[in-house]
N, C-alpha and C positions, 0 to 999 in steps of 0.2 A: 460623470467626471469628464474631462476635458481629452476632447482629440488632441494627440500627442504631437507635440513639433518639434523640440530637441531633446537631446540626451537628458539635458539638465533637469528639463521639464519631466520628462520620464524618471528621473530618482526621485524628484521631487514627488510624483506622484506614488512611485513604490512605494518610499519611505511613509508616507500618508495611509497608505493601503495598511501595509504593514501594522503600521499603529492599532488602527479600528481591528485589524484579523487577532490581531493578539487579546485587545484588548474583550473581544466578544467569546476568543473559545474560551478563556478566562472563566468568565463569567457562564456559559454554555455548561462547563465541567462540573457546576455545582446543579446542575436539575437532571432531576431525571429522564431518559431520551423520548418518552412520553410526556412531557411538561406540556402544558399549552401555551406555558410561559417562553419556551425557546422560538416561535416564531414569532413574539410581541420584540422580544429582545434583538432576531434580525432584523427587523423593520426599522429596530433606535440604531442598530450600524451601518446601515445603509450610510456611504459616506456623504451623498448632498441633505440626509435628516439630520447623520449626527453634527454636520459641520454649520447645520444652520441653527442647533438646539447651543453647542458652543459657542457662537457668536453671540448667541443672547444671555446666557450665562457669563458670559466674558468679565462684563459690567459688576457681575458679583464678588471678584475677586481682585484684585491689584497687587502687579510686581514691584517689588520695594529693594532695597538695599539696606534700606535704614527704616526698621520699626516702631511701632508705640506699643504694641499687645505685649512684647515682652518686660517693660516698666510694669504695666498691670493689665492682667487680662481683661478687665471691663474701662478701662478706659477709649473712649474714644473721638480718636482726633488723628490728625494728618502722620501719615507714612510716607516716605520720599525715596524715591528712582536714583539716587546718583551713581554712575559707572566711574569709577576711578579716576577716567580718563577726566573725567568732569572737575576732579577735587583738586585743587591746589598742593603744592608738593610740601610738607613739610620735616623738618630732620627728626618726625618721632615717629613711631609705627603707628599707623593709621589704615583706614580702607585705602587711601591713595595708593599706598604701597602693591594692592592685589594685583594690578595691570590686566589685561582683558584676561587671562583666565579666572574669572570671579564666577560663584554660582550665587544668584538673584536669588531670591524669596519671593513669598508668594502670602498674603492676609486677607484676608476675608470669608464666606462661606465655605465649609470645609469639603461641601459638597459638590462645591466645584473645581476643587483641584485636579482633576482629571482634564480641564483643561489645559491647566497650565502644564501639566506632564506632557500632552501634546504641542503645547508651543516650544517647549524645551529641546524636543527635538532636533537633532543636529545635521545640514548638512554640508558639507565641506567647511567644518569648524563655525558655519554662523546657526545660532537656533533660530528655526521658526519666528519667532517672535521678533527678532533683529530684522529677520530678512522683510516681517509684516512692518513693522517699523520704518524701513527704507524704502518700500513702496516695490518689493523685487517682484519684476514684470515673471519671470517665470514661476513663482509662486501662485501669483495671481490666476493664470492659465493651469496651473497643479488643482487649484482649489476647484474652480466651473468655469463651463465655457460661457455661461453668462458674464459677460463684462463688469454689469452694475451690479451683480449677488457676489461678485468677486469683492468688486473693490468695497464691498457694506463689509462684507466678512472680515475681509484687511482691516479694515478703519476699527474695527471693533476690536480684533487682535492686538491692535498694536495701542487701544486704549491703557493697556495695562498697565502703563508705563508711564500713567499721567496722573498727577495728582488729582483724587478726589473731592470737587469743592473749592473755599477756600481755607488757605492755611487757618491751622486752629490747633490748641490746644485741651486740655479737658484738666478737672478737679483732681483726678486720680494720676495723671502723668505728673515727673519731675519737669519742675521748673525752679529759675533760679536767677537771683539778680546781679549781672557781672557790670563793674564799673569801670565806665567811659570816659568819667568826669570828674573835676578837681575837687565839686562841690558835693561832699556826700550824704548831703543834707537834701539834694534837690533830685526830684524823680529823673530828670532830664539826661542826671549823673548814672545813668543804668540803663543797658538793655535788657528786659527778660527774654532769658535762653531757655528754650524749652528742648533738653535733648534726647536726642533717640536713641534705640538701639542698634549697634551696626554687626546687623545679622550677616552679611556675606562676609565681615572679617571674623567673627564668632566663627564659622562654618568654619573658614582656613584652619582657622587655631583647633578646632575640632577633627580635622580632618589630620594636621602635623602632627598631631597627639595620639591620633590613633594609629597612624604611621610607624610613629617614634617608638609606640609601646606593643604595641600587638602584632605588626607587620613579620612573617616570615624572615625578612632581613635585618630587621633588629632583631627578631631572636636569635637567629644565627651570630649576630654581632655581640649578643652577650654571651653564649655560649661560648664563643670563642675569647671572650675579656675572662671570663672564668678559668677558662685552660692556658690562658697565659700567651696565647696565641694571638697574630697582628690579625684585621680587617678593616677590607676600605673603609666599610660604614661605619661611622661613629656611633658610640652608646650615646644617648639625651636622657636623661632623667631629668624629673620634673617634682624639685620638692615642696612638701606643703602645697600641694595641688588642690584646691575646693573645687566641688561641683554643686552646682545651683541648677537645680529640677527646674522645670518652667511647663506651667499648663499641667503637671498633676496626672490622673491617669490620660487625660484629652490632648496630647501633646498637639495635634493635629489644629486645635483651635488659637493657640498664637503664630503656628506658621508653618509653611511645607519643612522649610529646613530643620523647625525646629522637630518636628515629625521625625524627620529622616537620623535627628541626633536623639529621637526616643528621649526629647525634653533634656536631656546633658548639658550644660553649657560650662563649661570651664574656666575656672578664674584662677589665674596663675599666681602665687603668694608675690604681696607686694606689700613687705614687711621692710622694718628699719636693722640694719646690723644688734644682734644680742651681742649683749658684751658675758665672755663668759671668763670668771676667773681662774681657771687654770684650763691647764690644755686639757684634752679627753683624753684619758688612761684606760687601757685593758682591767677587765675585773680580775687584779689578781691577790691572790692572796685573802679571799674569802668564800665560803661555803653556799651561797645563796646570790643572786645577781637585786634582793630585793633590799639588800644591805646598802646598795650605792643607791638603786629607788627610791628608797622612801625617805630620801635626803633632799628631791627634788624640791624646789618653794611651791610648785602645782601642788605637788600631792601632800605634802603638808597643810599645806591650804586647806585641800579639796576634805583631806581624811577628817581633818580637827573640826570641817564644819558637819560632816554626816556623824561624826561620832555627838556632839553635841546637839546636833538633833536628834539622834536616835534616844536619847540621855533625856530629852522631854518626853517621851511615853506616847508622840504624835499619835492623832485618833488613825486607826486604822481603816483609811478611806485608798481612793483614788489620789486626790492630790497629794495622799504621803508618799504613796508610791510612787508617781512621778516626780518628787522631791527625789526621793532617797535617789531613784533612776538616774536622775540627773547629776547629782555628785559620782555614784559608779563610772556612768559613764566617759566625767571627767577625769578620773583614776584611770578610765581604761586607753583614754587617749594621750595621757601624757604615757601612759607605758609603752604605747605603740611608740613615740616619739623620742622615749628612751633607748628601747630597740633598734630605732632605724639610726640612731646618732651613733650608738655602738657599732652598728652594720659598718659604719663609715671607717671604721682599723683598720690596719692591714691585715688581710685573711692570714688565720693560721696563728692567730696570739693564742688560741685555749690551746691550741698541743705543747704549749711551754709548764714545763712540771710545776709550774709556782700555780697553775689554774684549779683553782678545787669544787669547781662547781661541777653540780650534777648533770650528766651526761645529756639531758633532753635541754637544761637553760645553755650548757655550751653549743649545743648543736642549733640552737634558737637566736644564740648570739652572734655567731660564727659560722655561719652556713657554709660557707665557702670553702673554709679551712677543715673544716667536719666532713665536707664531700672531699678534700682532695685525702684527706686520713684515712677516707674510707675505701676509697680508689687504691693507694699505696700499700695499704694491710689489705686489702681482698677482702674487704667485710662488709656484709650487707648495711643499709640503710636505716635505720627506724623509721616504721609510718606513722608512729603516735606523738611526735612530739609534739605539734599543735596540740595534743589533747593532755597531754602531760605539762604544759604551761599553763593550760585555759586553770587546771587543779591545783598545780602551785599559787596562780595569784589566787585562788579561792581560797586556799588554806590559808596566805599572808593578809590577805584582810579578814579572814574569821579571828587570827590569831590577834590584828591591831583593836577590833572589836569588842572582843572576849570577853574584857576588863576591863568595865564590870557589865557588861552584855552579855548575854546569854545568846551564844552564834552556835549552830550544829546543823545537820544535814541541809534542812530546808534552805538557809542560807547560803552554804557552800556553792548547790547546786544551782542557786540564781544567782552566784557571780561568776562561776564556771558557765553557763549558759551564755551569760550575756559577754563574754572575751572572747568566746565561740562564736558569736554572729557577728563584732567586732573585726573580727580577721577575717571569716569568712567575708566581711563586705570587702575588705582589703585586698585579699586576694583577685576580685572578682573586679577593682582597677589597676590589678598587676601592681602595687605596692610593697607586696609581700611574695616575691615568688623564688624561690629557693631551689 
């Protein structure tokens, strides 16, 4: 490593040290202190082997801002470096909008991401990689006192950031033909657009959301919307939120971020106004909340077409089951959707005497109002009510079933089962938390 001439040069150099120390007793921790393997594994931390084995895995990886692997994981064609600063400003949200707090991405061998975690590095707000980029004289002296193995290590660090090849496309990415031209009859009239993924605005959007929903200070902030009580931080709710898996169990193989978001990517509903004919009413004035249910055009739908297939005598395979599966499941999502529209009253409609439902769908309906009842009477909480709705809906679809179907335990308990892992997935992106 390099004789030390300024301060700067000197953090630079810690911060480096640091890296490889960590990342070596890491790895140290899993052998045993007889391994013959722990002194093969010093010799790779040595910082001028391991920063010369980096340099040459460099090439394997490329920093991107804007993806192709997330389109399709075997497509392959040009990924693009743009920093914000780079994008033109326009009046819709976009990557422009991120400004230099942006976190970059990373595609290519997954193997050598450990690079890129060492170019990430931060010092006085520029990472590593910024400062190989700009040719920063004290890095260079951080890395060897050799001049020319500095500046080869730089040039190679700061490759990452450069498109591979040239631009190109592939069979498996989106592409698409936007018109230029009066004539649209003539090829001329079109440029093919082939677009990307814009992973470092995905990351934002992932990172707000996990903010908004899990962060200690939003729950303090709903805690306190529940007791009726002001707080600086606003509540954010996000409805009809989808999340789109990417990469499968191998999150790691379309990209570091997507890694880091454990394959999550979020896509926030981007639906047209439902027109609904009358307003939403509290359920009152009936014994069962499956009364205003099963009124739904979903689940009308959904029931009349599992009832009329069940009503063919389907050969009892796999693809009946995941028929039948798939209509349940549509019944069990429009009931989550019914629930959460209901959540949307003003707390505290079931404690009005016109309410005649059973104590676990009022408390199912009405959380809010249920907790502050229970607060003001000094009465314990029920822990079963998830479990006592998962068995109501199984009794009301055995019951719309019945006749002329023969429904009994077996059944009950695979539609109790599967409302159960329904919620539980719910609960588990705080959708349902009570």
């Amino acid at each position: 490593m390099p004789t030390i001439q300024t301060d700067r040069q000197a953090a630079l150099h810690s911060l480096i040290s640091a890296f490889l120390a960590e990342r070596l007793s890491s790895k140290l921790d899993k052998l045993d202190p007889d391994d013959p393997k722990r002194q093969e594994l010093r010799q790779q931390f040595i910082p001028a082997t391991w920063l010369e084995d980096a340099a040459r895995r460099a090439a394997q990886i490329q920093a991107v801002t804007h993806s192709l692997k997330p389109i399709h994981p075997d497509a392959k064609g040009t990924s693009l470096y743009c920093p914000p600063s780079t994008l033109a400003a326009a009046p819709v949200v976009g990557s422009h909008c991120l400004g230099e707090n942006f976190a970059g991405d990373v595609v290519g061998n997954a193997a050598a991401l450990d690079v890129y975690k060492f170019l990430k590095l931060e010092h006085e707000t520029q990472s590593l990689l910024a400062l190989a980029a700009s040719g920063d004289v004290d890095l260079a002296h951080a890395l060897s006192d050799d001049t020319a193995q500095a500046h080869a290590w730089m040039v190679a660090f700061a490759s990452l950031t450069t498109p591979r090849g040239k631009p190109s496309s592939h069979t498996l990415a989106k592409q698409l033909y936007w018109p230029v031209g009066d004539d649209l009859h003539a090829d001329a009239s079109y440029h093919l657009l082939a677009p990307l993924y814009a992973s470092s605005l995905a990351h934002r959007l992932y990172q707000t959301l996990q903010d908004d929903r899990f962060s200690d200070e939003a729950k303090a902030a709903r805690e306190a919307r529940k007791a009726h009580q002001p707080s600086e931080r606003p509540v954010r709710d996000y409805p009809n939120l989808a999340v789109q898996q990417l990469g499968g169990t191998k999150p790691q193989n379309i990209s570091q971020l997507n890694s880091e978001r454990r394959g999550q990517n979020s896509l926030l509903a981007s639906l047209p106004p439902v027109w609904r004919s009358e307003e939403l009413k509290p359920l009152l004035g009936t014994e069962s909340m499956f009364t205003r249910y099963k009124f739904r055009p979903a689940v009308k739908e959904n029931l009349g077409a599992l009832l009329a297939f069940l009503k063919t005598d389907p050969t009892r395979n796999v693809a009946t089951r995941d028929r039948r599966a798939g209509y349940v499941d549509n019944l069990i999502d429009d009931f989550l959707q019914f629930t959460a529209e209901v959540r949307t009253l003003v707390p505290g409609w079931t404690c009005d005497s016109a309410c005649h439902l059973p104590d676990s769908q009022a408390r199912w309906l009405d959380p809010e109002g249920a907790a502050q009842a229970d607060a003001e009477l000094e009465r314990p909480t029920p822990t079963d009510t998830h479990e006592r709705i998962c068995e109501a809906f199984a009794n009301w679809l055995n019951a719309q079933l019945r006749d002329p179907l023969p429904m009994g335990d077996p059944e009950f308990a695979e539609w109790r089962d599967a409302m159960a892992e329904h919620i539980l997935a719910e609960e588990r992106e705080g959708l349902h938390v009570n």
